[in-house]
C-alpha positions in Angstrom: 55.1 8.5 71.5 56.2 7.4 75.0 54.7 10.4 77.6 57.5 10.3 79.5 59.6 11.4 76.5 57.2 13.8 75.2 57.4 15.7 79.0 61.2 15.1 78.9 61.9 16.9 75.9 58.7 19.5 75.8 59.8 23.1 75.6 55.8 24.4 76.4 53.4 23.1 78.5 51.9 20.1 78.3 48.2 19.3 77.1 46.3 16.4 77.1 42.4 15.5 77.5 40.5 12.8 79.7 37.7 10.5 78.0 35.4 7.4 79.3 34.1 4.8 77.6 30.7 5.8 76.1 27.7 3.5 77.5 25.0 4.1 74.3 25.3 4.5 71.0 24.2 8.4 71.7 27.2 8.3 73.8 29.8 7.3 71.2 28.6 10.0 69.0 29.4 12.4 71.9 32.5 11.1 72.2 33.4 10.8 68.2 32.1 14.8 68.2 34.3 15.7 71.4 37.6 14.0 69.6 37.0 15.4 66.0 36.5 19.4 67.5 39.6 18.8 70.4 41.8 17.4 68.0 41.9 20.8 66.1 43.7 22.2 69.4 46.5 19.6 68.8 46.6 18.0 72.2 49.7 16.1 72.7 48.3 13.2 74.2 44.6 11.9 75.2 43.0 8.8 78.0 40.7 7.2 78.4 39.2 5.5 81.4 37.9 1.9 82.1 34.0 1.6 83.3 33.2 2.5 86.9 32.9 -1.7 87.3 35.8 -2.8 85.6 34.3 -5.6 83.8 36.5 -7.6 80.9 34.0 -5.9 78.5 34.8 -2.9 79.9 38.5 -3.5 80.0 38.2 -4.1 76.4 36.4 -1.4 75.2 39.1 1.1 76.8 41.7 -0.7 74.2 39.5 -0.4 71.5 38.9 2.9 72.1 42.5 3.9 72.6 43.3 2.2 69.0 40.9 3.9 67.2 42.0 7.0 68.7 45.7 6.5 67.2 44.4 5.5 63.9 41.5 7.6 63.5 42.5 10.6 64.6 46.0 10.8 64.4 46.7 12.0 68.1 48.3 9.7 70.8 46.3 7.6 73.6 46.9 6.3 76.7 44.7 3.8 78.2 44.0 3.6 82.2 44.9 0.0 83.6 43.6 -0.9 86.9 43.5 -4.3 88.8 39.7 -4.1 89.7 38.1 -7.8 88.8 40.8 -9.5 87.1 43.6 -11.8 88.4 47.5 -11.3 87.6 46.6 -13.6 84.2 44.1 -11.8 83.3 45.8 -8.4 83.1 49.0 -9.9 81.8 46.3 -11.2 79.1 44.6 -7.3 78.7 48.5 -5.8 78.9 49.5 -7.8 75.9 46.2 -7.2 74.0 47.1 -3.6 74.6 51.3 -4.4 73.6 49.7 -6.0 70.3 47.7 -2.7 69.2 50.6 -0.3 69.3 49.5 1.6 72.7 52.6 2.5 74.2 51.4 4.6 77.2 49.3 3.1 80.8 48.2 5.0 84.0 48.5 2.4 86.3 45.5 2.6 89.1 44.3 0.4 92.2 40.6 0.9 90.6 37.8 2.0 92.8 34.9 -1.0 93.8 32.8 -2.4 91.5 29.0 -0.6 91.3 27.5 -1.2 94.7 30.0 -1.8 96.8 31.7 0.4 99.0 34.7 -1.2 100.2 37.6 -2.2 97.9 38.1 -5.9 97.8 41.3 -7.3 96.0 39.9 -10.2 93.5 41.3 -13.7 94.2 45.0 -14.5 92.3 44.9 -10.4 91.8 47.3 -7.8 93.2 45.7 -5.4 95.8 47.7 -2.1 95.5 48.4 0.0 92.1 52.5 -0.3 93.4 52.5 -3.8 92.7 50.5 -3.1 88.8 53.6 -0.8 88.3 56.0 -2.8 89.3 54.6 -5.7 87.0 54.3 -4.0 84.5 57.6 -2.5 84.4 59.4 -6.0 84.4 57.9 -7.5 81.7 56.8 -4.7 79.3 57.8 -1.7 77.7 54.9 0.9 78.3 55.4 4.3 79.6 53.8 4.3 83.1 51.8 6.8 84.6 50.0 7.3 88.3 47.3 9.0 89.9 48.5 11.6 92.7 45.7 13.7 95.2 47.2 17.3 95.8 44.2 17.2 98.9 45.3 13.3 100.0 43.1 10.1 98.8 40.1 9.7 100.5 41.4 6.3 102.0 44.7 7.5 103.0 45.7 7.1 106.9 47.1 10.5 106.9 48.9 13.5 103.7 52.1 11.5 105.0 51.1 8.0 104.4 49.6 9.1 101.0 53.1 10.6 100.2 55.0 7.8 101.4 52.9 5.2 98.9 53.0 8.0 96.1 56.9 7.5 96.1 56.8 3.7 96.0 54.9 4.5 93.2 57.3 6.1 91.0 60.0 3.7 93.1 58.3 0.8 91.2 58.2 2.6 87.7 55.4 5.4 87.4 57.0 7.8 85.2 55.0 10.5 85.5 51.8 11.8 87.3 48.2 12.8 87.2 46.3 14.7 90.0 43.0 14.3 91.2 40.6 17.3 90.0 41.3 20.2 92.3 40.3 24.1 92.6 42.7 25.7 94.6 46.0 26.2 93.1 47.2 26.2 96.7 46.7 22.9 97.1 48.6 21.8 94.2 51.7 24.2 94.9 52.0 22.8 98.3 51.7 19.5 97.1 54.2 19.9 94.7 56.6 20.8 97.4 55.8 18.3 99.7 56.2 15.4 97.2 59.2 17.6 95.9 61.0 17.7 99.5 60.1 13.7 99.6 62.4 13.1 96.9 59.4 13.0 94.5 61.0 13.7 91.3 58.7 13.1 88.4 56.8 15.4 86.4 53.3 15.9 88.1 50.4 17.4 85.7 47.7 19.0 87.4 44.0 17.6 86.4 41.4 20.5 85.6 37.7 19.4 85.3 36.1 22.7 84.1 32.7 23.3 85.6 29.3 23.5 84.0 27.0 21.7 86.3 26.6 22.6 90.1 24.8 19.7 91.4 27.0 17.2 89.2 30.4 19.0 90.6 29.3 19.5 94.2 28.7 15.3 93.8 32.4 14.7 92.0 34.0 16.6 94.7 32.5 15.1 97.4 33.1 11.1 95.9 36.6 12.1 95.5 37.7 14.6 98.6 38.3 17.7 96.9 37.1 21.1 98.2 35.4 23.6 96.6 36.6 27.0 97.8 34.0 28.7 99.7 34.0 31.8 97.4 33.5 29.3 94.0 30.8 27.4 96.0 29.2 31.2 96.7 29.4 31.9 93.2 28.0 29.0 91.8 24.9 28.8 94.0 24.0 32.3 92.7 23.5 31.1 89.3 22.4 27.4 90.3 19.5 28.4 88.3 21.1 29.5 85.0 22.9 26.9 83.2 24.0 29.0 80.3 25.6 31.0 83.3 27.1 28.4 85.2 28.8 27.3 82.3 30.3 30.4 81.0 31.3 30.9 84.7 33.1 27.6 84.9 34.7 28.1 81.6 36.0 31.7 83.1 37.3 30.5 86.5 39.2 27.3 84.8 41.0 29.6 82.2 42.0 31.7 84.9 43.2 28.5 86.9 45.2 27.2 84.3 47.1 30.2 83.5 48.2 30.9 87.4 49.2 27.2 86.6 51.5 27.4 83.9 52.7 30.9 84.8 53.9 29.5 87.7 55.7 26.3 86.0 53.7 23.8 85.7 54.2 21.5 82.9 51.3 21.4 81.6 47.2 20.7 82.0 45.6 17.2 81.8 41.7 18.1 81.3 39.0 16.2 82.2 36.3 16.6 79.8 33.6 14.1 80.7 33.4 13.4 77.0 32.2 17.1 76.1 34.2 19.6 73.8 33.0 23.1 74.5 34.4 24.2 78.2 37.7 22.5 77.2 37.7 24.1 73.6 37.1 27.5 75.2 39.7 27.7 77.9 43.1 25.8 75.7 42.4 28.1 72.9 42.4 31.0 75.5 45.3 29.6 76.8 47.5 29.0 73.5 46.8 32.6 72.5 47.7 34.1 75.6 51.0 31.8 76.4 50.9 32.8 80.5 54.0 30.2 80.8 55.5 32.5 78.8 54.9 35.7 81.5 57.1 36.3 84.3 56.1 34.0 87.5 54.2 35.9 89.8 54.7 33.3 92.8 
């Protein structure tokens, strides 16, 4: 089922669940466990990622993945497109691989460099910008488009305006719906949502929630990517640095508590990011289908 129909015609919140492409076979068995105990929560759609370098391999794996996904286990996939490493042929080639296997549903992305290099080079007889991957493949093919969108502005952005500005030639060229960078202050989100909002942004924009359970490998994400980490969660997390057990049943606590000021407050749904591990994610979307908050009077 096309994502953008599913978020048209949703009467409840949205949920879906973020994958990568495993590396080892120990790694695909984390993944095959993660799928079998989230599909029990019914998600209404799942992604999955390409490799950090991009590589045709790579590329092809995500496909592969996002098949066996739909025939496996029943639930609907979306694979993540980007133009890292590949001219316009080549991911005309990939898009109608992914056409022939019955995906239906793409988040379109720029890509970040390749391992080991720091500045993002657009490949020879490639595109340069995720616009113009939209806008390609809305001519020619019938996907459901998504796009990334950063609530506290992409790390290569000129300025929150510029990164608005391109957001909206985004969904100009054909992205349907959007995906936010992790983030963990609602704030951020909510005035996001009216800045892209008073822009003329119109389409639906899921907020991404990466539940916490490591400190050092969350204090790394965050900085890679530009989010902040409120000084009051960085105090709290430092004090149990040293308990894992601890750090995880905290992260578990303040992303439950996240989501439901989220969907109280209308959003239309939660896209997790799971880094290929069931518990957190188990935890806080059965807490949250028992409780309903979108179902409680808004508080904002």
């Amino acid at each position: 089922m096309r994502i953008d129909d599913l978020l048209e015609r949703a009467d409840r919140p949205v949920f879906s669940f973020e994958f990568f492409p495993p590396k080892t076979p120990e790694g695909v068995w984390n993944l095959l466990d993660a799928l079998g105990a989230l599909k029990e929560l019914e998600p209404d759609f799942v992604s999955v990622t390409y490799g950090a370098g991009g590589s045709a391999t790579q590329k092809q794996q995500t496909i592969d993945i996002v098949t066996r996904i739909k025939r496996d286990f029943g639930l609907e996939a979306m694979a993540h497109f980007t133009c890292v490493g590949a001219t316009v042929e080549e991911l005309r080639t990939m898009l109608d691989r992914m056409r022939d296997a019955g995906i239906e549903n793409v988040l379109a992305l720029r890509g970040d460099p390749p391992q080991g290099q720091t500045e993002w080079t657009a490949t020879e007889g490639g595109l340069s910008y995720s616009r113009e991957l939209i806008d390609m493949i809305r001519e020619d093919y019938e996907f459901a488009i998504g796009a990334a969108c950063f609530p506290e502005t992409h790390i290569h952005a000129t300025s929150p305006e510029d990164d608005l500005r391109y957001l909206g030639e985004k969904v100009t060229a054909g992205a349907r719906f959007l995906i936010t960078q992790l983030f963990y202050d609602n704030a951020a989100y909510w005035d996001f949502v009216r800045r892209a909002r008073e822009a003329g942004i119109d389409a639906p924009i899921l907020p991404g929630i990466m539940p916490i359970t490591n400190v050092a490998q969350i204090k790394k994400i965050t900085e890679l990517c530009g989010s902040a980490l409120p000084h009051k969660l960085t105090r709290e997390l430092d004090a149990r640095a040293g308990d894992a057990e601890a750090v995880a049943e905290f992260g578990v606590a303040y992303a439950t508590l996240q989501c439901m000021d989220l969907l109280a407050n209308g959003a239309p749904g939660i896209h997790f990011y799971t880094l290929n591990r069931s518990a957190a994610t188990r935890a806080i979307l059965s807490a949250l289908k028992a409780f309903q908050p979108w179902r409680a009077p808004t508080t904002a």
